[in-house]
Wavefront OBJ file of the C-alpha trace (Angstrom):
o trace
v 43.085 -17.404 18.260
v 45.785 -15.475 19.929
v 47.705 -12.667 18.925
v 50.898 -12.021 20.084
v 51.845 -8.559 21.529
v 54.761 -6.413 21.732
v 54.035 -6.542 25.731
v 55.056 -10.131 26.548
v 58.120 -9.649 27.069
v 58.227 -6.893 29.201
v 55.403 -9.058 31.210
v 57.406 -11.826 31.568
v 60.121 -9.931 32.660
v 58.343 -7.905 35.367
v 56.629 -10.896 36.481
v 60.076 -12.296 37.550
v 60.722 -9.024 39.560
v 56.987 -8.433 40.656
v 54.400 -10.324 42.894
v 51.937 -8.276 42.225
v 50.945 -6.840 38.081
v 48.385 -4.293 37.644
v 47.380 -4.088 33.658
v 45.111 -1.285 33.183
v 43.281 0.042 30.129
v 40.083 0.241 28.010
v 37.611 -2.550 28.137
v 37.532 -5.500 25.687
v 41.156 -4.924 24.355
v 42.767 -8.109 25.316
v 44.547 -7.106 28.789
v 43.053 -10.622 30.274
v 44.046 -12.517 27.987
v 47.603 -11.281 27.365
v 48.184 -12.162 31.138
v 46.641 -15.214 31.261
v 48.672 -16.605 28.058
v 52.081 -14.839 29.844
v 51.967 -16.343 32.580
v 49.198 -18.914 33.764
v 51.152 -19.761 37.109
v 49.609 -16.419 38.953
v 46.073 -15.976 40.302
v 43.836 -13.976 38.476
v 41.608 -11.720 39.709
v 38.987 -9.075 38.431
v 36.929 -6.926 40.136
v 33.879 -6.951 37.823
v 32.739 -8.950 40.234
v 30.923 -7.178 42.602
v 31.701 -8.988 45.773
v 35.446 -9.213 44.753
v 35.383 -5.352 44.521
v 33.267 -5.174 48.116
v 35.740 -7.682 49.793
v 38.996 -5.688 48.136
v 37.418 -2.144 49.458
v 36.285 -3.765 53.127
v 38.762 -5.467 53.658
v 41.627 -5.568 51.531
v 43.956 -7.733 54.131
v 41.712 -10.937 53.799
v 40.717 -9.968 49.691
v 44.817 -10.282 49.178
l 1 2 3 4 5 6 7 8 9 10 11 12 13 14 15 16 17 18 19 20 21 22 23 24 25 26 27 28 29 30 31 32 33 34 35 36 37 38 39 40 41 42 43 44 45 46 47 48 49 50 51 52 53 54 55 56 57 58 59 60 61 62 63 64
């Protein structure tokens, strides 16, 4: 179940102005999912994953 947030709309509107969104903040609080359910046209992309954080740091040209 999702619950809305008073952030979607600023989302949505940044998204329009932005190619790029950064959404930062404690772990397990929803950030992922509030940008997936914004807007589900953008990639996605964590760096939990420990080769997506090696690639970004090594060589951030080819990670974007």
């Amino acid at each position: 179940m999702y619950i809305s947030r008073t952030l979607e709309t600023s989302i949505l509107s940044l998204s329009n102005q932005f190619k790029v969104l950064l959404i930062t903040g404690a772990r397990q609080v929803g950030k992922s999912t509030l940008l997936r359910y914004c807007d589900n046209k953008r990639n996605y992309v964590t760096l939990d994953d420990y080769r997506e954080r090696e690639l970004a740091l090594d060589d951030p040209e080819l990670f974007l």
